[in-house]
N, C-alpha and C positions, 0 to 999 in steps of 0.2 A: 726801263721796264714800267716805272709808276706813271710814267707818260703815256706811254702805249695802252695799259690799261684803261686811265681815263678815256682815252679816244674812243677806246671799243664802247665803253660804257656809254659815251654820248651818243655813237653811231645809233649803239642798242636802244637808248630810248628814244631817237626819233624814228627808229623801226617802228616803236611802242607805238608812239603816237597817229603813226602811219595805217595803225592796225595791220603791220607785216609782221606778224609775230614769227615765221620760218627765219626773217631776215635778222629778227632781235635775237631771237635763241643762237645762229649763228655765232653773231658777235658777243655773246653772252658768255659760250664755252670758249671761243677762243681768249674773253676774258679770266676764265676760270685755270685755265694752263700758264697763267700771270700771277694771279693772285688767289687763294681762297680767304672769304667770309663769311662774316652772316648776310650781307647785305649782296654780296655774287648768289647765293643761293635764294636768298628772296625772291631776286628777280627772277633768276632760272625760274623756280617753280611759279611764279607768275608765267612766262613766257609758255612753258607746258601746262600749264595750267587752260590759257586762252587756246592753245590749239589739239586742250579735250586728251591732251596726252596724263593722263591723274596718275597714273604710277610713278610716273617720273615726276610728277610734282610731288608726290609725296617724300620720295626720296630726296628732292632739296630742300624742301619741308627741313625732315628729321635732319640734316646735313648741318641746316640754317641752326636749329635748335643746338647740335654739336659744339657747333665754331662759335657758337654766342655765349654757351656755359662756358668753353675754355678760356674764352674770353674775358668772361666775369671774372673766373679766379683768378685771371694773372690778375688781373686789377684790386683782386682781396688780398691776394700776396703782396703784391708791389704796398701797398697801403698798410699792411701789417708790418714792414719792412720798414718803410717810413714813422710811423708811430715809434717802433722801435728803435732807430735810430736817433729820433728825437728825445726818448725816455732815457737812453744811455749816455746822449750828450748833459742833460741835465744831473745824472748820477757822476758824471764824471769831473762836474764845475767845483 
């Protein structure tokens, strides 16, 4: 599946560059039934973005904003997790 996704991704941004944006948003969603993140939602809302469609870019907008904050926190967990794992090995020498 992480393969497949990458592909779509490529496809989608030589849609980009192609200025086919119907042909990038395609492979965009069919990216998004693969994987969600912040950076699937980026694009998306770029892609509707270019073809003027703004509600739906908004919505992957705030999408993007979502998966980015949950994002942070696992990484504030995982990091707090670590520290502490660190601070208990040393209490326990």
């Amino acid at each position: 599946p992480r393969q497949a996704y990458k592909d779509l991704l490529k496809k989608a941004n030589e849609a980009y560059l192609k200025q086919d944006y119907i042909k990038q948003l395609s492979y965009l969603q069919q990216a998004l039934k693969l994987e969600q993140n912040s950076s699937i939602y980026r694009s998306l809302y770029t892609a509707y973005k270019e073809l003027k469609q703004y509600n739906e870019a908004l919505v992957c907008y705030e999408e993007e904003i979502k998966t980015y904050e949950a994002r942070v926190r696992e990484w504030e967990i995982q990091r707090a997790r670590e520290t502490l794992k660190r601070h208990n090995a040393t209490l326990n020498d």
